[in-house]
PDB file of N, CA, C and O in Angstrom:
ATOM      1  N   UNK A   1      46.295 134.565  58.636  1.00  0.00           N
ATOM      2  CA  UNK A   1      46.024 133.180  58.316  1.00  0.00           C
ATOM      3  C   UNK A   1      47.176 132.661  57.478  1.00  0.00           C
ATOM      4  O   UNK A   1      47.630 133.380  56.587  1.00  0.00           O
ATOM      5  N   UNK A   2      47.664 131.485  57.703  1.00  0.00           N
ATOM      6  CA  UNK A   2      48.653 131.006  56.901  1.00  0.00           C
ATOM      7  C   UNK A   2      48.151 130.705  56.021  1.00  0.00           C
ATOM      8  O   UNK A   2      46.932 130.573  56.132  1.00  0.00           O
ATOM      9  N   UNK A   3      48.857 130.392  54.501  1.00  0.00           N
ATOM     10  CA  UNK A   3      49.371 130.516  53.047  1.00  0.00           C
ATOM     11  C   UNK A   3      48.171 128.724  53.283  1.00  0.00           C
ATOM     12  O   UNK A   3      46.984 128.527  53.022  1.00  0.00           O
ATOM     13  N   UNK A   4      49.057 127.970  53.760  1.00  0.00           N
ATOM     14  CA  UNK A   4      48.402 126.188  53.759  1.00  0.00           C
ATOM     15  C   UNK A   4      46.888 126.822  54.007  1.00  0.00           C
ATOM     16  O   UNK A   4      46.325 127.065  52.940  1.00  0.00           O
ATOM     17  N   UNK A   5      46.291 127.067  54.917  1.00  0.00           N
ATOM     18  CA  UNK A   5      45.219 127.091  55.577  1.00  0.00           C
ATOM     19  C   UNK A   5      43.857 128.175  54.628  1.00  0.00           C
ATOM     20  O   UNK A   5      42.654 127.924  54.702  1.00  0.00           O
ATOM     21  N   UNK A   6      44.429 129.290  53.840  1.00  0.00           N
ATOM     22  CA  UNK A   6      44.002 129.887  53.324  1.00  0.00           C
ATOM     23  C   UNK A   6      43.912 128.967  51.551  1.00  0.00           C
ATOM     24  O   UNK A   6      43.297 129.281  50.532  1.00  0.00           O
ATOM     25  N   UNK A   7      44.336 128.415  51.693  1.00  0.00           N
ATOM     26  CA  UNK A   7      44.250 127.480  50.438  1.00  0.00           C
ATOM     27  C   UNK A   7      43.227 126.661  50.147  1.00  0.00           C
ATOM     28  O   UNK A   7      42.809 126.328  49.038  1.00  0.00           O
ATOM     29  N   UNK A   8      42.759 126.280  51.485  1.00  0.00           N
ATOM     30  CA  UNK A   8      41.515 125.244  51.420  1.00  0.00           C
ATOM     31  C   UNK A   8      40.436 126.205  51.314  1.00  0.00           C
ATOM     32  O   UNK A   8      39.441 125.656  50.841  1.00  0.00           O
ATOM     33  N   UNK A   9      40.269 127.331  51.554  1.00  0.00           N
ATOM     34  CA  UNK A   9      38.895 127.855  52.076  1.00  0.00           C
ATOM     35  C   UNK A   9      38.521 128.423  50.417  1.00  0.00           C
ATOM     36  O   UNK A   9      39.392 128.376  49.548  1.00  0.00           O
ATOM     37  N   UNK A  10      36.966 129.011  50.096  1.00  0.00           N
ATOM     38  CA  UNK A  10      36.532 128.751  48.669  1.00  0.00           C
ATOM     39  C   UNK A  10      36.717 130.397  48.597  1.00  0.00           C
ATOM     40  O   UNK A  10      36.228 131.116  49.469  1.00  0.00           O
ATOM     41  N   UNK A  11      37.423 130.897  47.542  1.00  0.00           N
ATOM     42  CA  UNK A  11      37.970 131.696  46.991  1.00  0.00           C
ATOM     43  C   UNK A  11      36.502 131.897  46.143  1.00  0.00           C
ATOM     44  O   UNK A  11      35.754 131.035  45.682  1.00  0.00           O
ATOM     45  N   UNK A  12      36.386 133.518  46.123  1.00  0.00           N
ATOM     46  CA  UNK A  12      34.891 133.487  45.343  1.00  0.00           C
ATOM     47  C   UNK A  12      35.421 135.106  44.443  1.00  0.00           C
ATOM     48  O   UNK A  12      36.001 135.966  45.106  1.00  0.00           O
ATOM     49  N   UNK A  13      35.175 135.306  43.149  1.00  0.00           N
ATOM     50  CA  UNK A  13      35.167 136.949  42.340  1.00  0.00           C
ATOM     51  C   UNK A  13      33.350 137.072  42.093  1.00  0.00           C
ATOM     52  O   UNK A  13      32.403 136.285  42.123  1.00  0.00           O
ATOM     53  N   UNK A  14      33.541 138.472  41.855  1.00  0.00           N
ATOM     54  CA  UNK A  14      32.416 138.942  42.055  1.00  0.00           C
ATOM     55  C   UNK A  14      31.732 138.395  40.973  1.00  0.00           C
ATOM     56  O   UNK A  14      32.480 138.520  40.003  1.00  0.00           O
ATOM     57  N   UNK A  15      30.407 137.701  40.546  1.00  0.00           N
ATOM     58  CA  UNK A  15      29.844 138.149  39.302  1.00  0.00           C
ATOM     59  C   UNK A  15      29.608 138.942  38.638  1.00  0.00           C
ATOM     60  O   UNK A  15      28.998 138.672  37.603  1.00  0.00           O
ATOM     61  N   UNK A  16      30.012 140.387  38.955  1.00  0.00           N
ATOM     62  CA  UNK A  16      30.224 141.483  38.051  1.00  0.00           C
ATOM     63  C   UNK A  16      31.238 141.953  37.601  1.00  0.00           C
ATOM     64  O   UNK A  16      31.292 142.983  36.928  1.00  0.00           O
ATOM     65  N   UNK A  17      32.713 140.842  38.102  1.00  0.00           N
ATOM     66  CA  UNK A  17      34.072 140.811  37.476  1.00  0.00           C
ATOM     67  C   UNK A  17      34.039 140.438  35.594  1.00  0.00           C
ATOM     68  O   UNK A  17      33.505 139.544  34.937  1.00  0.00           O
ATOM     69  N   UNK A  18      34.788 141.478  35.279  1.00  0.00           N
ATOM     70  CA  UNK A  18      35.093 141.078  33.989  1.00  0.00           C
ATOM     71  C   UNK A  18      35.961 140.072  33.318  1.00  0.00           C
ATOM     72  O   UNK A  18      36.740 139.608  34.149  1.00  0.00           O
ATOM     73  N   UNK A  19      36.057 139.774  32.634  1.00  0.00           N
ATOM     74  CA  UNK A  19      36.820 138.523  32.195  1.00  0.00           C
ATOM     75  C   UNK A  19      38.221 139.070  31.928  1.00  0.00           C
ATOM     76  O   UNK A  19      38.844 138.099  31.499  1.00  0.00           O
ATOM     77  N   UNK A  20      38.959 140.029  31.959  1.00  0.00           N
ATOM     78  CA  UNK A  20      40.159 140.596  32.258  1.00  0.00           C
ATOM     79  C   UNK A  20      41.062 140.368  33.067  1.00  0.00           C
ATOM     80  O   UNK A  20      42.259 140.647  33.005  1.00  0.00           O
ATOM     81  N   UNK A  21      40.402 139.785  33.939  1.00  0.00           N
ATOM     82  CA  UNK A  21      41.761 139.078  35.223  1.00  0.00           C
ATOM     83  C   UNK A  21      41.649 140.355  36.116  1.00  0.00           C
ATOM     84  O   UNK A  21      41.888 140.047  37.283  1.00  0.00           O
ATOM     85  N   UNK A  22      41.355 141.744  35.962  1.00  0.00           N
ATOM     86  CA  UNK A  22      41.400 142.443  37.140  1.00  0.00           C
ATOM     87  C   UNK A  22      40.613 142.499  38.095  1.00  0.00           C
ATOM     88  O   UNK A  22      40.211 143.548  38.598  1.00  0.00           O
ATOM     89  N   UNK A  23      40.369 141.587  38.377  1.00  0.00           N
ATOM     90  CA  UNK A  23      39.718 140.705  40.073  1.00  0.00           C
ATOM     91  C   UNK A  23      40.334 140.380  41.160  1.00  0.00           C
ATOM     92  O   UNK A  23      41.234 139.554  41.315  1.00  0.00           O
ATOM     93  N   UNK A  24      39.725 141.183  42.052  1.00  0.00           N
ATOM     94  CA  UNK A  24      40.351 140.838  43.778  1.00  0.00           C
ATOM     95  C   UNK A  24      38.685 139.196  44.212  1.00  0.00           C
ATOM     96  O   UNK A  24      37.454 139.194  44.214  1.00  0.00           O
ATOM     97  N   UNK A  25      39.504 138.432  44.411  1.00  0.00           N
ATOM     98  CA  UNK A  25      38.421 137.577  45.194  1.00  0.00           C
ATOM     99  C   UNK A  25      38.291 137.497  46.420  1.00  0.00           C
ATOM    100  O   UNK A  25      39.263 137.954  47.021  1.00  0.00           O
ATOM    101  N   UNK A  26      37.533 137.124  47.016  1.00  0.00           N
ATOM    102  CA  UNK A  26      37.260 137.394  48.864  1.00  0.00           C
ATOM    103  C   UNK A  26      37.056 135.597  49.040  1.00  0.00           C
ATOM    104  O   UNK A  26      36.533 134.878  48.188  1.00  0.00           O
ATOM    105  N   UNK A  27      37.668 135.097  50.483  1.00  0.00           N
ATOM    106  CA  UNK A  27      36.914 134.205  51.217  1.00  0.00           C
ATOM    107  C   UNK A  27      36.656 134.120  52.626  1.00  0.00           C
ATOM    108  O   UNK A  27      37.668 133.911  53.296  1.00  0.00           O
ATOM    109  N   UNK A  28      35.601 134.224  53.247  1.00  0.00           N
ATOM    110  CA  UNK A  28      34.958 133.591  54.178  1.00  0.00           C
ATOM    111  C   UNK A  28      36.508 132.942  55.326  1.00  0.00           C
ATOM    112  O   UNK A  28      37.094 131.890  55.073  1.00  0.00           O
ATOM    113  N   UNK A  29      36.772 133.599  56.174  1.00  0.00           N
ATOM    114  CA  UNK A  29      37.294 132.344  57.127  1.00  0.00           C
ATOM    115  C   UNK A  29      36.779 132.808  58.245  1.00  0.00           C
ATOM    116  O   UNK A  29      36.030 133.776  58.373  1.00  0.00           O
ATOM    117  N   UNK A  30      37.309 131.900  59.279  1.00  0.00           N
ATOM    118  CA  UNK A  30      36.455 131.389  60.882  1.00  0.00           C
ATOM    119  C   UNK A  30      36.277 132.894  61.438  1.00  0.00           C
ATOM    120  O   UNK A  30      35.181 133.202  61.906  1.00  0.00           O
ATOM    121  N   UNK A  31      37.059 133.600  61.410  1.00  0.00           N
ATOM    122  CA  UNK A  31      37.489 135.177  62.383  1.00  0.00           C
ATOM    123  C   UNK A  31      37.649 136.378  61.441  1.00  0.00           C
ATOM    124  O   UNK A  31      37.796 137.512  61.898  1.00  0.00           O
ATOM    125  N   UNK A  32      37.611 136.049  59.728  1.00  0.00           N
ATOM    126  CA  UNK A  32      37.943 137.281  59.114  1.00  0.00           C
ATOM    127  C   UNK A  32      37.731 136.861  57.804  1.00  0.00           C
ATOM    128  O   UNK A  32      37.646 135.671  57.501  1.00  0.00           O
ATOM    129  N   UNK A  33      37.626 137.918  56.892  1.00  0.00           N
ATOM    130  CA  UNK A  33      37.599 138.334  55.240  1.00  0.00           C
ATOM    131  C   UNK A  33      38.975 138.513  54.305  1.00  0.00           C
ATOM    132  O   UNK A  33      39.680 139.522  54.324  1.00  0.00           O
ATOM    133  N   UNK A  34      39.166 137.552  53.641  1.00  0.00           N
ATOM    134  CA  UNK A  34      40.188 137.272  52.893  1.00  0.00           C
ATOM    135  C   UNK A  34      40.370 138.185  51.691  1.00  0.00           C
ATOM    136  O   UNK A  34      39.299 138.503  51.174  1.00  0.00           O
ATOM    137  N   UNK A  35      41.418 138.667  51.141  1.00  0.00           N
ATOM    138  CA  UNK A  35      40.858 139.135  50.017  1.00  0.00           C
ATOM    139  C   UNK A  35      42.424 139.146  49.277  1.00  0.00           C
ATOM    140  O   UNK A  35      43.465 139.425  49.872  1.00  0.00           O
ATOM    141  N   UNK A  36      42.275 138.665  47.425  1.00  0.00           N
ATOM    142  CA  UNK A  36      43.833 138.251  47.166  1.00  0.00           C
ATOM    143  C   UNK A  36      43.916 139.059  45.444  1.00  0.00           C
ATOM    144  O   UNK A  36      42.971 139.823  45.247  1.00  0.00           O
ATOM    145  N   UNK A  37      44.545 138.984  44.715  1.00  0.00           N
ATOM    146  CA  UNK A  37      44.284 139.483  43.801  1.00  0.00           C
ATOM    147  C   UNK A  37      44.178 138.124  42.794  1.00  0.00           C
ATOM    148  O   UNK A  37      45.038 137.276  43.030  1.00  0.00           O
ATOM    149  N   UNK A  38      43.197 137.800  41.661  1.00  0.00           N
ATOM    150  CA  UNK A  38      42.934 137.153  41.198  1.00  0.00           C
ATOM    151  C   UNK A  38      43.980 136.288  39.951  1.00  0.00           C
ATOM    152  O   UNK A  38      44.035 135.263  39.271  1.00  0.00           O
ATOM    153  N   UNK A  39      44.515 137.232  40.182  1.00  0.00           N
ATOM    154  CA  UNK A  39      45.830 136.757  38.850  1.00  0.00           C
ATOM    155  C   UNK A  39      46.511 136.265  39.558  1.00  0.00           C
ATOM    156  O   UNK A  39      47.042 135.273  39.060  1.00  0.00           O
ATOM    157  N   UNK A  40      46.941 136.573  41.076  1.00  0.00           N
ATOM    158  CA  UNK A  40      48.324 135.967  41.773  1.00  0.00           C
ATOM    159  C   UNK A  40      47.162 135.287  42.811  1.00  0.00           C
ATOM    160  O   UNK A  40      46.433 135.989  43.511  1.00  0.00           O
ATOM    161  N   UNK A  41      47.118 133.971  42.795  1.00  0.00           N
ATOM    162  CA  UNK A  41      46.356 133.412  43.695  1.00  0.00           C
ATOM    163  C   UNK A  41      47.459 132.722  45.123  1.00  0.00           C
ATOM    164  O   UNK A  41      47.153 132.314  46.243  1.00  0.00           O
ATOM    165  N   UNK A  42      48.978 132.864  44.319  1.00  0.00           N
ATOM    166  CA  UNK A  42      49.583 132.128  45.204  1.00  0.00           C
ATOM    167  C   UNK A  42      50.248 133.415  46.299  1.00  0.00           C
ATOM    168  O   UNK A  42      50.851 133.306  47.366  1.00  0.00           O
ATOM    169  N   UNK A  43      49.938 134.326  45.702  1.00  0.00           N
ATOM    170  CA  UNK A  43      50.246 135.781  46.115  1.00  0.00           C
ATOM    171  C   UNK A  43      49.905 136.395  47.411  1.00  0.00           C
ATOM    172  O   UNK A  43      49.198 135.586  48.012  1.00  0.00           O
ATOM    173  N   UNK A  44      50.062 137.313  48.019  1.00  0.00           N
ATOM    174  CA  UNK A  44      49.959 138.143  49.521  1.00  0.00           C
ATOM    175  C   UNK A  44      48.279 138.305  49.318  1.00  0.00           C
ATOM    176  O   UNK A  44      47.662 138.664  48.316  1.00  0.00           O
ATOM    177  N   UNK A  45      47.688 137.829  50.892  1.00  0.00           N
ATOM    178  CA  UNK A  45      46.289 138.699  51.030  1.00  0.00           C
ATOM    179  C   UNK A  45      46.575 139.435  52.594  1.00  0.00           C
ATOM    180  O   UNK A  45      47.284 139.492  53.599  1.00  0.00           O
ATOM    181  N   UNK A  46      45.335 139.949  51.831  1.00  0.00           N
ATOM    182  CA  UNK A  46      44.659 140.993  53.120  1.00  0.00           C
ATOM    183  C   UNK A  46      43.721 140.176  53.626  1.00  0.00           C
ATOM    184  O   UNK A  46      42.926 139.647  52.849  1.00  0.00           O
ATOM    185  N   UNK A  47      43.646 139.921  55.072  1.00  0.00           N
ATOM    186  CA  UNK A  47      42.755 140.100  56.296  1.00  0.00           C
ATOM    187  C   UNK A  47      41.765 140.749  57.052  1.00  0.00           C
ATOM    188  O   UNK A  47      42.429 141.580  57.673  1.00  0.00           O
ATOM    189  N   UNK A  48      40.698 140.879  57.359  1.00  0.00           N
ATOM    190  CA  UNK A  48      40.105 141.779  57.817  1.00  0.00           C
ATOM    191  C   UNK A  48      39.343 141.017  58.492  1.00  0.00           C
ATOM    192  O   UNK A  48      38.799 139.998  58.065  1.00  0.00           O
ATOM    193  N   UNK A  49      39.206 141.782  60.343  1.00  0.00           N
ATOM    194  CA  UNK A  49      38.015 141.587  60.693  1.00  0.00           C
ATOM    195  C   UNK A  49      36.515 142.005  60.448  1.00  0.00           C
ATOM    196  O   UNK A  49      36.252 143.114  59.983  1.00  0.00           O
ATOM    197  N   UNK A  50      35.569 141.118  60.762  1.00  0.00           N
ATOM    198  CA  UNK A  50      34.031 141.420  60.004  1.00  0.00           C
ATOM    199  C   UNK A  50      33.384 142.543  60.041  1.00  0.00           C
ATOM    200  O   UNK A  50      32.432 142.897  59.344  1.00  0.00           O
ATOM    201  N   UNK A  51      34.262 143.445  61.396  1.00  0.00           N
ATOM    202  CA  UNK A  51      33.258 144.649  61.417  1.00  0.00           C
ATOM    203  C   UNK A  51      33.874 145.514  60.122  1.00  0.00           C
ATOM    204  O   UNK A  51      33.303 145.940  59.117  1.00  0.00           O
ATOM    205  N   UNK A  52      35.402 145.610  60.593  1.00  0.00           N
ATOM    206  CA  UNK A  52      36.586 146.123  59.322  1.00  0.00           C
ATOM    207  C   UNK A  52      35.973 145.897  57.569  1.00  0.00           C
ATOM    208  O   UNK A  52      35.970 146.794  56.725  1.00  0.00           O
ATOM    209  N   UNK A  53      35.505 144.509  57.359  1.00  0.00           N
ATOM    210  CA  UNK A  53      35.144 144.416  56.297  1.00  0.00           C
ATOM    211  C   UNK A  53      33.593 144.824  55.847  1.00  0.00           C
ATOM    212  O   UNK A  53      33.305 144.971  54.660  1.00  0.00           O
ATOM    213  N   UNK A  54      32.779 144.963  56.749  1.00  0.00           N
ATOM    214  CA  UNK A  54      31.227 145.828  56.602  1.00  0.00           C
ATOM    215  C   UNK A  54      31.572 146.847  56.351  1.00  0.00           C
ATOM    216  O   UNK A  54      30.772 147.367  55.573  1.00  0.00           O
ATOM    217  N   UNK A  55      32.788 147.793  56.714  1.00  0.00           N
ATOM    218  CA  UNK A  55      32.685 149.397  56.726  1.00  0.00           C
ATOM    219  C   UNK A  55      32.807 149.197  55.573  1.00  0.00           C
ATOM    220  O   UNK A  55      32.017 149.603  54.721  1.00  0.00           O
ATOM    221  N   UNK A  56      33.983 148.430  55.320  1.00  0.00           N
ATOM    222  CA  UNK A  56      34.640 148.789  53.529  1.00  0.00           C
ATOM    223  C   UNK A  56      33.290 148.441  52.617  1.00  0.00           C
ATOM    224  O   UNK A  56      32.957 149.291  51.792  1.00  0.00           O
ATOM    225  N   UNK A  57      32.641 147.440  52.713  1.00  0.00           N
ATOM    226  CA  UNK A  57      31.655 146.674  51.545  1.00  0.00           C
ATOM    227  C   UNK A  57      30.580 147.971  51.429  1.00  0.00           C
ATOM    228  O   UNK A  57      30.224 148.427  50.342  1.00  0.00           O
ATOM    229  N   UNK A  58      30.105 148.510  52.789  1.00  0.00           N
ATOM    230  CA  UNK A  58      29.400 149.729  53.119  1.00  0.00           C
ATOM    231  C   UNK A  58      29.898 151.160  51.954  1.00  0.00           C
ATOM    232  O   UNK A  58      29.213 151.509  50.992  1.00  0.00           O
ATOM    233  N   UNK A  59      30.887 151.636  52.262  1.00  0.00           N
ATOM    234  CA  UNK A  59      31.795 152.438  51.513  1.00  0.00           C
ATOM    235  C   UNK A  59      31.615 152.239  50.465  1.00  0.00           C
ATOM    236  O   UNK A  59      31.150 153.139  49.764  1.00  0.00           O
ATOM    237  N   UNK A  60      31.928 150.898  49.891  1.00  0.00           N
ATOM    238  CA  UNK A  60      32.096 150.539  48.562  1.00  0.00           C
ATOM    239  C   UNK A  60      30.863 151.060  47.761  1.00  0.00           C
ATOM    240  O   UNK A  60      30.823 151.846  46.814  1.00  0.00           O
ATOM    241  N   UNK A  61      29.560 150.188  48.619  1.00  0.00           N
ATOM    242  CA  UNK A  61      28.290 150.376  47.666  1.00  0.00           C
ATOM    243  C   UNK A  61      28.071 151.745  48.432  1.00  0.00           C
ATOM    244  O   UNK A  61      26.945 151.665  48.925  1.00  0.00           O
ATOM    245  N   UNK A  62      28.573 152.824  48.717  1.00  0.00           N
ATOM    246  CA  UNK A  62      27.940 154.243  48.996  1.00  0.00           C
ATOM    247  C   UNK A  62      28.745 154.617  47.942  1.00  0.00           C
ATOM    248  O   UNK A  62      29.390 155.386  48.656  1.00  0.00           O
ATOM    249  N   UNK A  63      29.189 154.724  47.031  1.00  0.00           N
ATOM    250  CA  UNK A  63      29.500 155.371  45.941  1.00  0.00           C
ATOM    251  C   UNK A  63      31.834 155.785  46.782  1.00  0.00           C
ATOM    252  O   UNK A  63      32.890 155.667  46.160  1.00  0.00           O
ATOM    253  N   UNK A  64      31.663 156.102  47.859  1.00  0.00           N
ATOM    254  CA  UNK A  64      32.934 156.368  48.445  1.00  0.00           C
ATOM    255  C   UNK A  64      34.095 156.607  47.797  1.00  0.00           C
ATOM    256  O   UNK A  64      34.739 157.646  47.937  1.00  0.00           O
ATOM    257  N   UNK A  65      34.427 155.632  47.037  1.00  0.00           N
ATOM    258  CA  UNK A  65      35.937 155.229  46.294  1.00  0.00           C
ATOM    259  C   UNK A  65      35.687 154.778  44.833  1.00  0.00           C
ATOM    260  O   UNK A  65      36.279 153.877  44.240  1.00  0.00           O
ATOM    261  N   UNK A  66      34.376 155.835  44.213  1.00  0.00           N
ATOM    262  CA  UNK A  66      34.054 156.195  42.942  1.00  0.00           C
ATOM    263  C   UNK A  66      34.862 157.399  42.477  1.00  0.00           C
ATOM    264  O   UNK A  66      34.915 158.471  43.081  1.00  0.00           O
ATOM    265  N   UNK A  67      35.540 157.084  41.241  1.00  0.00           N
ATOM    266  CA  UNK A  67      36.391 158.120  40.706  1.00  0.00           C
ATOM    267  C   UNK A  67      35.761 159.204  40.011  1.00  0.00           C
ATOM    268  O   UNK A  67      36.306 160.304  39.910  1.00  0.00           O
ATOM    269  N   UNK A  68      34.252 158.849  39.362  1.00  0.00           N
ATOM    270  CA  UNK A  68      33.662 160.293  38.705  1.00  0.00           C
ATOM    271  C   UNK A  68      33.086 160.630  39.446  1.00  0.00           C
ATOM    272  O   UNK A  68      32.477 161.693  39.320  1.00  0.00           O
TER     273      UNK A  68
END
C-alpha cells in the first residue's frame, strides 16, 4: 500500500500499550493488516494478508513468542 493511501486509514495501539512509545499500531485496509511502529509513524510498515495476520494474532495470544 502506498505511504499517501496508508495515511488516511485509522491507525489504532493496543489498549494494553504502555505509555513508553514502544508500540507497533495496526490498521484495517481493503486486502490486508497494516502494522508500523508507533514512534515512526512516517516510517516503513508491514503488510499482511488476513489469513497471514490470524496466524500471527493466533501465535501471539498462544503464548508462542513469550520469552519466559
Amino acid at each position: 500500500m502506498s505511504a499517501l493511501a496508508s495515511r488516511d486509514l485509522d491507525w489504532r495501539k493496543s489498549s494494553y500499550s504502555a505509555n513508553n512509545g514502544d508500540c507497533v499500531e495496526v490498521a484495517l485496509g481493503i486486502a490486508a493488516v497494516g502494522a508500523r511502529d508507533s514512534k515512526d509513524s512516517g516510517g516503513p510498515e508491514l503488510w499482511f494478508r488476513g489469513a497471514s495476520w490470524g496466524s500471527f494474532v493466533a501465535a501471539v495470544k498462544g503464548g508462542r513468542f513469550d520469552l519466559s
